[in-house]
Backbone as CSV, one residue per row, in Angstrom:
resi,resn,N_x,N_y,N_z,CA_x,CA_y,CA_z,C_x,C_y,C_z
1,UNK,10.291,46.145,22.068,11.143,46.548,20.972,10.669,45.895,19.685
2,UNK,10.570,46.662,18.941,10.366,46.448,17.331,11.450,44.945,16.435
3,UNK,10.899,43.963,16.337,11.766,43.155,15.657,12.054,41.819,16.274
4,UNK,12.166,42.015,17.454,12.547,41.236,18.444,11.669,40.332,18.989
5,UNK,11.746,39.371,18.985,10.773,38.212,19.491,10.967,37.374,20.229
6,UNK,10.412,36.883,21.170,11.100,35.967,22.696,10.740,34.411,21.540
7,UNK,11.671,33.816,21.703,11.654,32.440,21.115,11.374,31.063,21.863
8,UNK,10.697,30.747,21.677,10.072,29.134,22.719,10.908,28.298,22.620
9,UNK,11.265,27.935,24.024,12.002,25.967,23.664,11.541,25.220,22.784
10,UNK,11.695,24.726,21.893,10.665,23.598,21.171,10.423,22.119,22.498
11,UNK,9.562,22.008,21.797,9.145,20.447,22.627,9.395,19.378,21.751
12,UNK,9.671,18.596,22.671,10.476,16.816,22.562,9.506,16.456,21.458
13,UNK,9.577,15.782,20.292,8.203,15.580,19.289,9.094,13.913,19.130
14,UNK,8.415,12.997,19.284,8.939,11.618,19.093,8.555,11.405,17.938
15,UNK,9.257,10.452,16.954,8.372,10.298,15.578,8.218,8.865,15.972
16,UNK,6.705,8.903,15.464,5.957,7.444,15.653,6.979,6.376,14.550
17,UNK,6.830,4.972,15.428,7.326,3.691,14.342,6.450,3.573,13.588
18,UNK,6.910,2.921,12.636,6.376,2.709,11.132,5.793,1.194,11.597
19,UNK,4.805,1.109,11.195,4.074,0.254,10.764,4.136,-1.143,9.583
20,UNK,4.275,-2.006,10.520,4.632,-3.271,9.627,3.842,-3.155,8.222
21,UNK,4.664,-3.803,7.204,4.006,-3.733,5.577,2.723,-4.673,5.866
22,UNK,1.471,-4.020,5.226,0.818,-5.249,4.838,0.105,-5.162,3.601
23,UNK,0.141,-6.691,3.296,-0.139,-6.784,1.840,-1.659,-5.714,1.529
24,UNK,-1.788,-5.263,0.014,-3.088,-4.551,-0.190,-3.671,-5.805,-0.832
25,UNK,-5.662,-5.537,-1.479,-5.674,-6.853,-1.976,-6.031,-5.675,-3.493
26,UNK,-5.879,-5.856,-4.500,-6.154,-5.714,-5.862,-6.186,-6.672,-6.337
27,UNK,-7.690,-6.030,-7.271,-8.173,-7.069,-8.015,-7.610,-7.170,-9.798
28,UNK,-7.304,-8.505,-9.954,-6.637,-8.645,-11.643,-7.937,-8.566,-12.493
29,UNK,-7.749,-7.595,-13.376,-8.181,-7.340,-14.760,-8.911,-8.209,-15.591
30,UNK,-7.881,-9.371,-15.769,-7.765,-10.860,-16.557,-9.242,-11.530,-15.958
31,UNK,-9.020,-11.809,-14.735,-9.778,-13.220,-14.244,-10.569,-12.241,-13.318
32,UNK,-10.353,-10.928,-12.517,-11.553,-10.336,-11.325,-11.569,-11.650,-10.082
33,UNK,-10.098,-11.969,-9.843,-9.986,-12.898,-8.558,-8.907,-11.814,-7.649
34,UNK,-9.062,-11.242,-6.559,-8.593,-10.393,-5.786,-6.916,-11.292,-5.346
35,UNK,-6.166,-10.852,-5.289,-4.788,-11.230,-4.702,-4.534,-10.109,-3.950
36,UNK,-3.692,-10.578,-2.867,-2.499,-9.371,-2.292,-1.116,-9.195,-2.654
37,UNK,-1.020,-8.374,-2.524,0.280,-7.563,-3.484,0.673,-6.758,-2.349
38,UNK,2.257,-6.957,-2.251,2.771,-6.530,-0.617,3.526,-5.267,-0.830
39,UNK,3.173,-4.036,0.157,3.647,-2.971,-0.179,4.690,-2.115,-0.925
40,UNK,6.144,-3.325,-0.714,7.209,-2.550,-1.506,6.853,-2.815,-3.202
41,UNK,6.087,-3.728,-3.556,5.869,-4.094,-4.800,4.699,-3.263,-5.585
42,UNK,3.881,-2.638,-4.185,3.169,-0.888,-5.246,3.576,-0.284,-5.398
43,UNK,4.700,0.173,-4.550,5.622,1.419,-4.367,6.505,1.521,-6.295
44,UNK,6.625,0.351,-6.835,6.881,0.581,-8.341,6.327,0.839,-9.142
45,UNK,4.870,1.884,-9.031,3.672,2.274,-9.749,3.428,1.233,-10.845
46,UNK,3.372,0.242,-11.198,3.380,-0.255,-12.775,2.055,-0.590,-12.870
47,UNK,1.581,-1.219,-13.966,0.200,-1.654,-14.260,0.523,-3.854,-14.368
48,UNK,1.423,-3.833,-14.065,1.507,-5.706,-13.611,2.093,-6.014,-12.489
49,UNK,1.601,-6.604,-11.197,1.970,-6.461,-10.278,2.461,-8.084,-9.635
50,UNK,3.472,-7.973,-9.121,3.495,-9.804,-8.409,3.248,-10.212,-6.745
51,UNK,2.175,-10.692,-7.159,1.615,-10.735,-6.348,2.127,-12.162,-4.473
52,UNK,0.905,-12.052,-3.780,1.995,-12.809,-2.660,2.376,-14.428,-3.523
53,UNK,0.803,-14.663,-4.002,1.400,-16.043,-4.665,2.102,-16.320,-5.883
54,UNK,2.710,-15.171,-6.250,3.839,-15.533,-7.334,3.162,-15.432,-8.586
55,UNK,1.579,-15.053,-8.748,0.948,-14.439,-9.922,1.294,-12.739,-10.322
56,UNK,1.321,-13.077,-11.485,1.292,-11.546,-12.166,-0.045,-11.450,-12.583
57,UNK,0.176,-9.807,-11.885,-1.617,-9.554,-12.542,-1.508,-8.253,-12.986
58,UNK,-2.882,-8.130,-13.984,-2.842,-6.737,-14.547,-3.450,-5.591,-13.390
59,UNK,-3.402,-4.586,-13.000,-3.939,-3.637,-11.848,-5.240,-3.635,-12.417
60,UNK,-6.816,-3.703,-11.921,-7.692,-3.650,-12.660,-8.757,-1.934,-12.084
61,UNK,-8.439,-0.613,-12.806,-8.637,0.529,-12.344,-10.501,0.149,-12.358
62,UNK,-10.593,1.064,-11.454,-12.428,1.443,-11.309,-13.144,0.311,-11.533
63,UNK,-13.232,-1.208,-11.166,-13.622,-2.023,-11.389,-14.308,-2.887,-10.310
64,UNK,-15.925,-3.270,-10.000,-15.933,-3.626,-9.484,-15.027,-4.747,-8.177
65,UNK,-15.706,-5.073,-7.116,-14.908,-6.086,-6.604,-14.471,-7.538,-6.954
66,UNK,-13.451,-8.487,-6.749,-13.553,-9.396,-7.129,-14.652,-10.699,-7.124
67,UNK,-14.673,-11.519,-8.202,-15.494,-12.607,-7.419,-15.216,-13.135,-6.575
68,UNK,-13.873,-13.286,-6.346,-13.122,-14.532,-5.381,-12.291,-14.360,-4.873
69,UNK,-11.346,-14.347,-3.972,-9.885,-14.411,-3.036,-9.645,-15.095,-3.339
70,UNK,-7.594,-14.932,-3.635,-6.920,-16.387,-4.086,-6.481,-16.871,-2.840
71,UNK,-6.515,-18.437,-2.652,-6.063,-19.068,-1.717,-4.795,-19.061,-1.754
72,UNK,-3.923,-18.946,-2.412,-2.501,-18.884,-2.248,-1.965,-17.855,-1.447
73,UNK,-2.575,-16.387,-1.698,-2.303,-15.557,-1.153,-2.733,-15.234,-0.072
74,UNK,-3.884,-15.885,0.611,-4.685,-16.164,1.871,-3.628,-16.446,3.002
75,UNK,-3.163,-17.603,2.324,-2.018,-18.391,3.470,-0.928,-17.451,4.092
């Protein structure tokens, strides 16, 4: 018959757990020393970010890598 279509059970689809935050590392503008900056704190698009060790940094776009990792944010 014209119109009519046999319809499938759907199947059980589990949604995967989310995945613990982890910090990204971006590198600051200012100095080119890499920090991590922890996910809910990109999620506010801005161009100054606070970082794990309590530095503000400028986002530094298309810029090589840093010279250095901060030890604060290491720990």
């Amino acid at each position: 018959m014209a119109g009519r279509h046999r319809k499938r059970p759907g199947l059980p689809v589990q949604i995967p757990q989310q995945r613990a935050s982890r910090p990204v590392g971006m590198v600051d503008a200012r100095t080119r020393v890499e920090h991590l900056v922890p996910d809910d704190v990109l999620a506010t698009h801005r161009l100054n970010y606070l970082t794990r060790c309590g530095a503000v940094i400028l986002a530094a776009s298309l810029t090589e890598p840093g010279r250095s990792r901060c030890r604060e944010c290491a720990r």
